[in-house]
ROVEX-7295 format. One line per field, with one value per residue: residue in one letter; x, y, z of N, C-alpha, C in turn. Coordinates in steps of 0.2 Angstrom, whole numbers. Layout:
N
code c(a / ...);
n.X c(X / ...);
n.Y c(Y / ...);
n.Z c(Z / ...);
ca.X c(X / ...);
ca.Y c(Y / ...);
ca.Z c(Z / ...);
c.X c(X / ...);
c.Y c(Y / ...);
c.Z c(Z / ...);
//
This chain:
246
code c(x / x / x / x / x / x / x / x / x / x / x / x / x / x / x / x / x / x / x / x / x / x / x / x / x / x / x / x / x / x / x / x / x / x / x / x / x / x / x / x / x / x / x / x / x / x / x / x / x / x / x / x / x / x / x / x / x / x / x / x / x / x / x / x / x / x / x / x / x / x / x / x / x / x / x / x / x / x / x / x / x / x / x / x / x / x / x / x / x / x / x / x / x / x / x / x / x / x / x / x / x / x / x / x / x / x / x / x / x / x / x / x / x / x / x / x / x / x / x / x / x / x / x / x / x / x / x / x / x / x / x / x / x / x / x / x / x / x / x / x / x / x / x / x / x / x / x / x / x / x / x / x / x / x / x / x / x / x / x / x / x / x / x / x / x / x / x / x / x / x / x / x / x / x / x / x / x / x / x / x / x / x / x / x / x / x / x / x / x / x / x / x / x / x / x / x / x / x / x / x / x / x / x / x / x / x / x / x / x / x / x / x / x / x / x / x / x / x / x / x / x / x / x / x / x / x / x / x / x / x / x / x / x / x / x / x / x / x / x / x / x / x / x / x / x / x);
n.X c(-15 / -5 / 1 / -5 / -7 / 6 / 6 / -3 / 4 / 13 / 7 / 5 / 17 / 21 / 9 / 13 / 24 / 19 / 13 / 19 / 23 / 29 / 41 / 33 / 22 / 23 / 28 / 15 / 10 / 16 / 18 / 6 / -6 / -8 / 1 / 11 / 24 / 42 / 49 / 61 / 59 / 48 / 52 / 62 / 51 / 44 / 55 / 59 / 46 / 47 / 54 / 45 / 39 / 43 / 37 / 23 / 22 / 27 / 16 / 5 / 2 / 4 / 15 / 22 / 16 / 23 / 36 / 38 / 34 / 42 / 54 / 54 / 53 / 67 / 72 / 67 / 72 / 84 / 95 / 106 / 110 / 107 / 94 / 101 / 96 / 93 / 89 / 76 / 69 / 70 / 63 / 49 / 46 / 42 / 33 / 24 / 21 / 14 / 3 / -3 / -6 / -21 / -25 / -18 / -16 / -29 / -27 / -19 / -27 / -39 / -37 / -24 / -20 / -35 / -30 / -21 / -25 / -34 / -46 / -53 / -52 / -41 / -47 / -53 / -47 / -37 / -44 / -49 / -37 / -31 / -43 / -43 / -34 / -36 / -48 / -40 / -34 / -43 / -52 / -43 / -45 / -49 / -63 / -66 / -53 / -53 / -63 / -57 / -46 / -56 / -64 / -52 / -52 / -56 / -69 / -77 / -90 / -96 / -106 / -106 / -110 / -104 / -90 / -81 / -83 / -72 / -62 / -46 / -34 / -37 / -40 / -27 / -17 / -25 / -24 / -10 / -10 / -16 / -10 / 3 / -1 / -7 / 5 / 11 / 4 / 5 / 19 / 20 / 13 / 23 / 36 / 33 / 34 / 50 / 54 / 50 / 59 / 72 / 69 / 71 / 82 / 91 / 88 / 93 / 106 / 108 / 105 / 116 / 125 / 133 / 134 / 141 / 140 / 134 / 116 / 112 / 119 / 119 / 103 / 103 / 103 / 95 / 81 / 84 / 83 / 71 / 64 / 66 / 61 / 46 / 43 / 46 / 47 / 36 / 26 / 23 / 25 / 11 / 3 / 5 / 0 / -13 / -16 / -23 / -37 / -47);
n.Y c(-125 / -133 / -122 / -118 / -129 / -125 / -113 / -118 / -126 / -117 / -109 / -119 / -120 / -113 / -115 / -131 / -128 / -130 / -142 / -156 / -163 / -175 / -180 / -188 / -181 / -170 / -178 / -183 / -171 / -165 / -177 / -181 / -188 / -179 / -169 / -159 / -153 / -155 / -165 / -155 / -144 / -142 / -141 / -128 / -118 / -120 / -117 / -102 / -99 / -98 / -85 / -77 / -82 / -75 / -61 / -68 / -70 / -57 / -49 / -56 / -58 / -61 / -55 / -42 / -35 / -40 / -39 / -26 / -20 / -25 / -21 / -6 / -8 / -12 / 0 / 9 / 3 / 9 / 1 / -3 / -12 / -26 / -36 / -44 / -42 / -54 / -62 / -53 / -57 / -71 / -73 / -67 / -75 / -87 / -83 / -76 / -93 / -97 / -91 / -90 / -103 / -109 / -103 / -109 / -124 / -124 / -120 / -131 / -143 / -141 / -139 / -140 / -156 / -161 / -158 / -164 / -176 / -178 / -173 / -161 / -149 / -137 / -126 / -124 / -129 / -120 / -106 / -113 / -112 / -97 / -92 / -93 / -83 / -73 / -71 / -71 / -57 / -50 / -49 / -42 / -28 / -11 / -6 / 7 / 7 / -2 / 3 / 15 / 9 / 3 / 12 / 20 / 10 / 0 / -7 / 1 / 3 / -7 / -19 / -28 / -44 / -49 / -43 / -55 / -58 / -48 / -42 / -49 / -40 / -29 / -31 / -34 / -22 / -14 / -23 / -20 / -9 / -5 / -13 / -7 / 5 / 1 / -6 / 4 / 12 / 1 / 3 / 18 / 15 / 9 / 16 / 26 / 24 / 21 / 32 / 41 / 40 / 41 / 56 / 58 / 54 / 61 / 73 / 74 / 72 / 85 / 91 / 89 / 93 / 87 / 87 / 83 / 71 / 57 / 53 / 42 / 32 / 31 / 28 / 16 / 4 / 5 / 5 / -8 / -14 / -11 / -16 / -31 / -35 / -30 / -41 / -39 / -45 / -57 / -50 / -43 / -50 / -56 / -49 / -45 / -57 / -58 / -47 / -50 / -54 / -67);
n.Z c(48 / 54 / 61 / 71 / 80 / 84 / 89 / 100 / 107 / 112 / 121 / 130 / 135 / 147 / 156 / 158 / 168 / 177 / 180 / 176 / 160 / 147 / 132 / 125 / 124 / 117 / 107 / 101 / 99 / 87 / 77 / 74 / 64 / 47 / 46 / 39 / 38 / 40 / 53 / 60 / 55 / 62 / 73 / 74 / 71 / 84 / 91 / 87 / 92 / 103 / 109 / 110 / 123 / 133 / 132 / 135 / 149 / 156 / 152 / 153 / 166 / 183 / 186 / 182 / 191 / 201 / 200 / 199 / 211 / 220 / 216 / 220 / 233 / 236 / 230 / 238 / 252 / 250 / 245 / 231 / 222 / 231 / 235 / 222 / 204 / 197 / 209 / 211 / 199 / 200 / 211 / 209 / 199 / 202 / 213 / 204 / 196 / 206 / 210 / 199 / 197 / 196 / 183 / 177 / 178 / 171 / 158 / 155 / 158 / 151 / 139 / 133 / 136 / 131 / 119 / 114 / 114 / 104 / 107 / 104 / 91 / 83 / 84 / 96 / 106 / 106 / 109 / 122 / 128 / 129 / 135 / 150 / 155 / 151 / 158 / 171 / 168 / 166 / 178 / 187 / 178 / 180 / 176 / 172 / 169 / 157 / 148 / 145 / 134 / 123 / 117 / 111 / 104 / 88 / 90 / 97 / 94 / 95 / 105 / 115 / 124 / 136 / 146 / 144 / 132 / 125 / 112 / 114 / 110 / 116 / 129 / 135 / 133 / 141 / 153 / 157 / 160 / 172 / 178 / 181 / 187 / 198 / 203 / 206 / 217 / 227 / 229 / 233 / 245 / 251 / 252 / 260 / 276 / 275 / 271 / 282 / 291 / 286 / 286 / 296 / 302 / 294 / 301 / 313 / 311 / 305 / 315 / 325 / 319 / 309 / 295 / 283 / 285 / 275 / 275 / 272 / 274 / 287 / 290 / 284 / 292 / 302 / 295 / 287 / 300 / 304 / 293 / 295 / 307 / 307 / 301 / 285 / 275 / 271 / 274 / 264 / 252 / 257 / 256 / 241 / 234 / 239 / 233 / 221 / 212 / 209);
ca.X c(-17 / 0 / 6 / -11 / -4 / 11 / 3 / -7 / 11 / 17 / 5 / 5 / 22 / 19 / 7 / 19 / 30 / 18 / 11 / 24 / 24 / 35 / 41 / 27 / 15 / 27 / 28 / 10 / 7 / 19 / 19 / 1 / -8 / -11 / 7 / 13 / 30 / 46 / 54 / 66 / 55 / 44 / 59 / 63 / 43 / 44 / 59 / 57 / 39 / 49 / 54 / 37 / 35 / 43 / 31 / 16 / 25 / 27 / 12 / -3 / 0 / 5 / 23 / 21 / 17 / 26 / 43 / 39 / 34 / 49 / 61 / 51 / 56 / 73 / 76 / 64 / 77 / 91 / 100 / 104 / 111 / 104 / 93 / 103 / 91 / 92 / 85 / 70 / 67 / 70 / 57 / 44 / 43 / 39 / 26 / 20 / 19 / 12 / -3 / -8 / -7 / -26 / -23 / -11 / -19 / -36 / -25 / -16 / -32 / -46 / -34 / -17 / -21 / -40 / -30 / -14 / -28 / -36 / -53 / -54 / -52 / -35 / -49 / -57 / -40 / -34 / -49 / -49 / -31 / -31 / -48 / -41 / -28 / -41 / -52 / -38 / -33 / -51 / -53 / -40 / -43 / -55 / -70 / -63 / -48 / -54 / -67 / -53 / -45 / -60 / -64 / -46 / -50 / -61 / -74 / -77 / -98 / -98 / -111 / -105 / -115 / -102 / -86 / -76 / -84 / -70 / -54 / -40 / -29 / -37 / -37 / -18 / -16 / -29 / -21 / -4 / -9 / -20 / -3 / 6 / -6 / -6 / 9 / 17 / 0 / 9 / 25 / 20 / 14 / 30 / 40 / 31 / 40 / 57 / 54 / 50 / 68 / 75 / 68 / 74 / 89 / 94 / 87 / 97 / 113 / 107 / 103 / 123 / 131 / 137 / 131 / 145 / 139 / 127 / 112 / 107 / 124 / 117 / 99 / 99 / 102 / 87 / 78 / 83 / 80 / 64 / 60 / 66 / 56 / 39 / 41 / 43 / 44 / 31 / 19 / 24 / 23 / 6 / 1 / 5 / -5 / -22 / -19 / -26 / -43 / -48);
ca.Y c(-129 / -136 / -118 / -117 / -132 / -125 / -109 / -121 / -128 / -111 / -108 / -125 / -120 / -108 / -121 / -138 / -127 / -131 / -148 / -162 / -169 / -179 / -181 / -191 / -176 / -168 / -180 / -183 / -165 / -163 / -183 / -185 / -187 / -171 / -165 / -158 / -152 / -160 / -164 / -149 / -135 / -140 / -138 / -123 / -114 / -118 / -112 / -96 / -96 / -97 / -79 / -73 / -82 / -67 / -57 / -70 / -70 / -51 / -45 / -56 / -65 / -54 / -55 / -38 / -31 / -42 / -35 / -20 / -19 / -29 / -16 / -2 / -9 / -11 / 8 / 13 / 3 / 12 / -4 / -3 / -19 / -30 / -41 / -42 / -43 / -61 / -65 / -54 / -60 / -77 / -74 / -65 / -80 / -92 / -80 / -79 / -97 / -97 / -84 / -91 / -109 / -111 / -101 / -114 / -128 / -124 / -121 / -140 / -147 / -141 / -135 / -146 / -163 / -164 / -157 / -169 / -182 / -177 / -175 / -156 / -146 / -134 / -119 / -126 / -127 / -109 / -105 / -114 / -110 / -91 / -91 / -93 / -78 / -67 / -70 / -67 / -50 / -45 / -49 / -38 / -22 / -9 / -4 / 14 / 5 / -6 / 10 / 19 / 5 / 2 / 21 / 21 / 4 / 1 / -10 / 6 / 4 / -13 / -19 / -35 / -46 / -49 / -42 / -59 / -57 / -41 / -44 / -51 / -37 / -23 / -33 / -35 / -17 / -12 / -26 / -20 / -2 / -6 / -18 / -2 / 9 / -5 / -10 / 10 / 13 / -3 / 6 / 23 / 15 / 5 / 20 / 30 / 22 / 21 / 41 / 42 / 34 / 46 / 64 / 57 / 51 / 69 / 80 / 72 / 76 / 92 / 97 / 87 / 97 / 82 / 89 / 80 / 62 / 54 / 50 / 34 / 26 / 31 / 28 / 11 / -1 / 6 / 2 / -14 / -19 / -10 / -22 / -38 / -33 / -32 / -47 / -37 / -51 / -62 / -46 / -41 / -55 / -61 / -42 / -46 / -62 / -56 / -39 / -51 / -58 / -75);
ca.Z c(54 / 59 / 65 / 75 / 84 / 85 / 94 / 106 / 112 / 115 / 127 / 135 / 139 / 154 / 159 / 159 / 170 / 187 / 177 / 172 / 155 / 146 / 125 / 121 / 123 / 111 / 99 / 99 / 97 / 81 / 76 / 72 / 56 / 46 / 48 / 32 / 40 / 43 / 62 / 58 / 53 / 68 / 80 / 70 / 71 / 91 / 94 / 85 / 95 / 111 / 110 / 111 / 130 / 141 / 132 / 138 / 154 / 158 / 150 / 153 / 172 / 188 / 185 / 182 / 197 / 206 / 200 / 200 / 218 / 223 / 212 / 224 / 238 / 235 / 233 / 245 / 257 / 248 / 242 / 224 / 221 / 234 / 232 / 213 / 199 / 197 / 216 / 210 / 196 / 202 / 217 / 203 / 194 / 208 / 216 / 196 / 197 / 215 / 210 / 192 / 197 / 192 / 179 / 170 / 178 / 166 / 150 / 154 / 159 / 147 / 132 / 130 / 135 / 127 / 111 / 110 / 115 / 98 / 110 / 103 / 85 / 88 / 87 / 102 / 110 / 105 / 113 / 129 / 132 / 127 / 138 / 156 / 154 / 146 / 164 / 175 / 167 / 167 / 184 / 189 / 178 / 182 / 171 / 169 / 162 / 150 / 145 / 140 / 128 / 124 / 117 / 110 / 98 / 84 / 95 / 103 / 95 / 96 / 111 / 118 / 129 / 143 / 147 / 141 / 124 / 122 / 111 / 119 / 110 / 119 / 137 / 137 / 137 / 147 / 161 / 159 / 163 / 178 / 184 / 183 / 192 / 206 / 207 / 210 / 219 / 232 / 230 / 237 / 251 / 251 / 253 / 269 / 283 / 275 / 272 / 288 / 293 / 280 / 289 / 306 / 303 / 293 / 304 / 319 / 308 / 306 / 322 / 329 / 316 / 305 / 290 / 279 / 285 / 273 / 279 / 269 / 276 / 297 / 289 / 279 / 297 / 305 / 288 / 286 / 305 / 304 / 290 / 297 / 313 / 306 / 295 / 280 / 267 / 272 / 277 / 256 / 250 / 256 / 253 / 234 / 232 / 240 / 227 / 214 / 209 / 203);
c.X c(-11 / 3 / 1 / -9 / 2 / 10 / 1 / -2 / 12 / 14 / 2 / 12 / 24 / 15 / 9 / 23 / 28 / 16 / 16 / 22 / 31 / 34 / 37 / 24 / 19 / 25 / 20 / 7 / 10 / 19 / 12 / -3 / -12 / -3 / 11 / 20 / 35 / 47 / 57 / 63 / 52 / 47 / 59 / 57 / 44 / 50 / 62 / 51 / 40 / 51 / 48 / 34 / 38 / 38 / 24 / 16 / 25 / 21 / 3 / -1 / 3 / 10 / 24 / 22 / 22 / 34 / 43 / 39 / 40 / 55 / 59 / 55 / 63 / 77 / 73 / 70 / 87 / 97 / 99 / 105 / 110 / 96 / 95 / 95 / 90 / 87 / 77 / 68 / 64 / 62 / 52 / 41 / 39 / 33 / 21 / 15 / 12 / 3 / -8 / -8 / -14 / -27 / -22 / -13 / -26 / -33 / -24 / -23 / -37 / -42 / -28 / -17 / -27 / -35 / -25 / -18 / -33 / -45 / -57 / -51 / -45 / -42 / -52 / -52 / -37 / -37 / -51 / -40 / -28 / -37 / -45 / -37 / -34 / -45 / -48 / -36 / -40 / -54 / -50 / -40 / -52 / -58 / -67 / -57 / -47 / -60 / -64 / -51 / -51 / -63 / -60 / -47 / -57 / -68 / -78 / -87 / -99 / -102 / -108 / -108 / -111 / -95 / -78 / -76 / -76 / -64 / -47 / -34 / -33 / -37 / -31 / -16 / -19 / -26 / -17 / -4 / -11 / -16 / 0 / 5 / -6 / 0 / 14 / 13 / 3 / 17 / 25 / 20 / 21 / 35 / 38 / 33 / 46 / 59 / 53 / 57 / 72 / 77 / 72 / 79 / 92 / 92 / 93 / 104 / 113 / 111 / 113 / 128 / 136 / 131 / 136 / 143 / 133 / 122 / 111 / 112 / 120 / 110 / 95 / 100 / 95 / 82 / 78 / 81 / 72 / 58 / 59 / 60 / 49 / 39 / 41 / 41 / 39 / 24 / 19 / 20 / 15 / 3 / -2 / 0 / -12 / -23 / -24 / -31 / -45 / -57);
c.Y c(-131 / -129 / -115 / -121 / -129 / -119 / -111 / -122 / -121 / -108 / -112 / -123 / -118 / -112 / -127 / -135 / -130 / -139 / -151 / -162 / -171 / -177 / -184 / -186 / -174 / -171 / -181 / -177 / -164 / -170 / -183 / -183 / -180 / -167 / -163 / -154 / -156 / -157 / -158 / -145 / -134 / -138 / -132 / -120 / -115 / -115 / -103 / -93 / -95 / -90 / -75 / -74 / -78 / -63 / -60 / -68 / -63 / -48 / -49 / -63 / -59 / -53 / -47 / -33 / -32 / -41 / -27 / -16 / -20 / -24 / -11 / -2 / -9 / -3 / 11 / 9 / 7 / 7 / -5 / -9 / -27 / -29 / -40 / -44 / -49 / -66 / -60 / -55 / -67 / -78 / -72 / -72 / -84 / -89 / -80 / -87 / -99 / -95 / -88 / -98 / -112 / -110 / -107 / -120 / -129 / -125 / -128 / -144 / -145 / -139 / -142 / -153 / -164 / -165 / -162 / -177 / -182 / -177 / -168 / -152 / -142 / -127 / -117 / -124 / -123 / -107 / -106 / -113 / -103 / -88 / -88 / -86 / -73 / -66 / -69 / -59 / -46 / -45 / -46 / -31 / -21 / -6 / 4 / 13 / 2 / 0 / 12 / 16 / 3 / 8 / 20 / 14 / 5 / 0 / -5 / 8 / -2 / -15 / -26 / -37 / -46 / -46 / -49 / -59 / -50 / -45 / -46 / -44 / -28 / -25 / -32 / -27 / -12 / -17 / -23 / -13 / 0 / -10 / -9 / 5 / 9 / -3 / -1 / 12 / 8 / 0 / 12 / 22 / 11 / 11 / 26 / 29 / 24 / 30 / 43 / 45 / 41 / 52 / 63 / 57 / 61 / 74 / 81 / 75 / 82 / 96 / 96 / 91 / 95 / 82 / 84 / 72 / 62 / 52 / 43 / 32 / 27 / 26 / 19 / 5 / 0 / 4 / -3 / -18 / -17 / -15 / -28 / -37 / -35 / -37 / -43 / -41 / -56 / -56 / -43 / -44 / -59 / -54 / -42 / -50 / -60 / -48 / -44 / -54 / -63 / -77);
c.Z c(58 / 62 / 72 / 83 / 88 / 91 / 101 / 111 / 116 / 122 / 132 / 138 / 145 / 159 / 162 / 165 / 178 / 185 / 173 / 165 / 152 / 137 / 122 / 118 / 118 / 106 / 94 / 96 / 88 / 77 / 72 / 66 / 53 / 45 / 42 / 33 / 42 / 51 / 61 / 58 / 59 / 74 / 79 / 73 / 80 / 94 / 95 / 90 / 102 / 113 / 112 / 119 / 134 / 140 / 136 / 145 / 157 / 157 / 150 / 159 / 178 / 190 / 186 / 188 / 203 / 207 / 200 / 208 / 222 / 222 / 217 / 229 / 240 / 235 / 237 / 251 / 257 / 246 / 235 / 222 / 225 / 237 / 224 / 212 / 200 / 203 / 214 / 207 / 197 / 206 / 215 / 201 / 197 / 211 / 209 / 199 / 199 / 212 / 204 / 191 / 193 / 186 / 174 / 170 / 172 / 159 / 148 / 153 / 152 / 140 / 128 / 130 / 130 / 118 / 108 / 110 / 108 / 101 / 107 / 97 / 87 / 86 / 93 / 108 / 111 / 111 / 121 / 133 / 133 / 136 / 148 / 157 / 153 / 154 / 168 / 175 / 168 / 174 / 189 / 189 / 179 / 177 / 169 / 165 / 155 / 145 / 142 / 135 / 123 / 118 / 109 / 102 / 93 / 84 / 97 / 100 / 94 / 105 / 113 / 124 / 136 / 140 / 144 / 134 / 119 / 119 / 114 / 116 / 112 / 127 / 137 / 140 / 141 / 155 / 162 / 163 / 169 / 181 / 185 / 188 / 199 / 210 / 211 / 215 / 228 / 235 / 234 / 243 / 257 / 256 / 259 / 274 / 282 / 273 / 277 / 293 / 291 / 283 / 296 / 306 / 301 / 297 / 312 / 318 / 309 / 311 / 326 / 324 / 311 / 298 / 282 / 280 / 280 / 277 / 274 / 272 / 284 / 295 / 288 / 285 / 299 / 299 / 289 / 295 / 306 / 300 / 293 / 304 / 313 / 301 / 288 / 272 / 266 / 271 / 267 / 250 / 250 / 254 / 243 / 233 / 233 / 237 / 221 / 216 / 206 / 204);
//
């Protein structure tokens, strides 16, 4: 039971990150009657269970897409190291955030507080914080993708009443494949202007006989003021947020 607790934190932790709490909530969560663990070990079991959150984070919220498309765009302008990695991750996680705010809000509200408030069982809690995640991935993938994991798993004569009723470990990879689908499906179109840029620019060489200039050093100003021009990070960025479903 106490490592059930211990699970529940884990994925209040992604949640806490848009909703404050304080050590109370903590101690309440680890402190309260029933704890058959010392302080130590439970520090210990959460922070071994902290490795596990880039996986939450990468593979079941829109992180996913959202660096991936970011990383697109970066070579479709032909700059390999700017924006470094750091600035897109950074700007990933915030749009994260940003996008799965309800998201996080429903685990804090219906899941972490009832359960440190002892208003709810921890399998009620699993349940309600698992839940919210499970609806956004599903809201995202398409029917033909979840059919194929689907197929591919054991489930695969089982009759289920709805679509939420389906195992959380064949949703995950059903989402992550339908983010990658997306998010190159956003990249290709990503990369038609700045190929555009690309043909013009080298043909111009061409045709002037300046065959030893690179074209991406003539190329990548027109690029980039072609981006700044039509707004490209705003027009991306709100691009990104209304790709998802809630």
């Amino acid at each position: 039971m106490k490592y059930i607790k211990i699970l529940l934190f884990f994925f209040s932790l992604v949640s806490t990150s848009v909703y404050a709490f304080n050590l109370n909530d903590i101690n309440n969560l680890f402190l309260n009657k029933g704890s058959d663990l010392s302080i130590p070990i439970d520090i210990l079991i959460v922070m071994g269970s902290l490795s596990f959150l880039p996986a939450i984070i990468l593979l079941m919220t829109s992180f996913t897409r959202i660096i991936i498309v970011l990383s697109l765009l970066r070579n479709a302008l032909g700059m390999t190291y700017s924006p470094p990695n750091q600035i897109l991750i950074g700007l990933s996680l915030f749009i994260t955030f940003f996008t799965m705010s309800s998201v996080f809000g429903s685990v804090y509200k219906d899941s972490y507080l009832p359960f440190i408030n002892n208003k709810i069982n921890s399998e009620v809690a699993i349940k309600n914080a698992v839940f919210p995640f499970k609806k956004f991935m599903l809201n995202q993938i398409k029917d033909s993708e979840l059919s194929f994991f689907l197929k591919l798993s054991k489930e695969k004569n089982v009759k289920f009443k709805n679509k939420y009723d389906i195992p959380i470990y064949i949703v995950i990879p059903a989402f992550v494949s339908n983010e990658l689908k997306i998010a190159f499906q956003i990249g290709f179109m990503i990369f038609i202007p700045f190929i555009v840029i690309d043909l013009i620019v080298s043909s111009v060489l061409m045709a002037l006989g300046m065959m030893m200039v690179p074209p991406s050093s003539i190329s990548l100003p027109f690029k980039l003021i072609l981006f700044v021009l039509s707004d490209g990070w705003n027009l991306l960025i709100n691009s990104l947020i209304k790709s998802f479903y809630f």
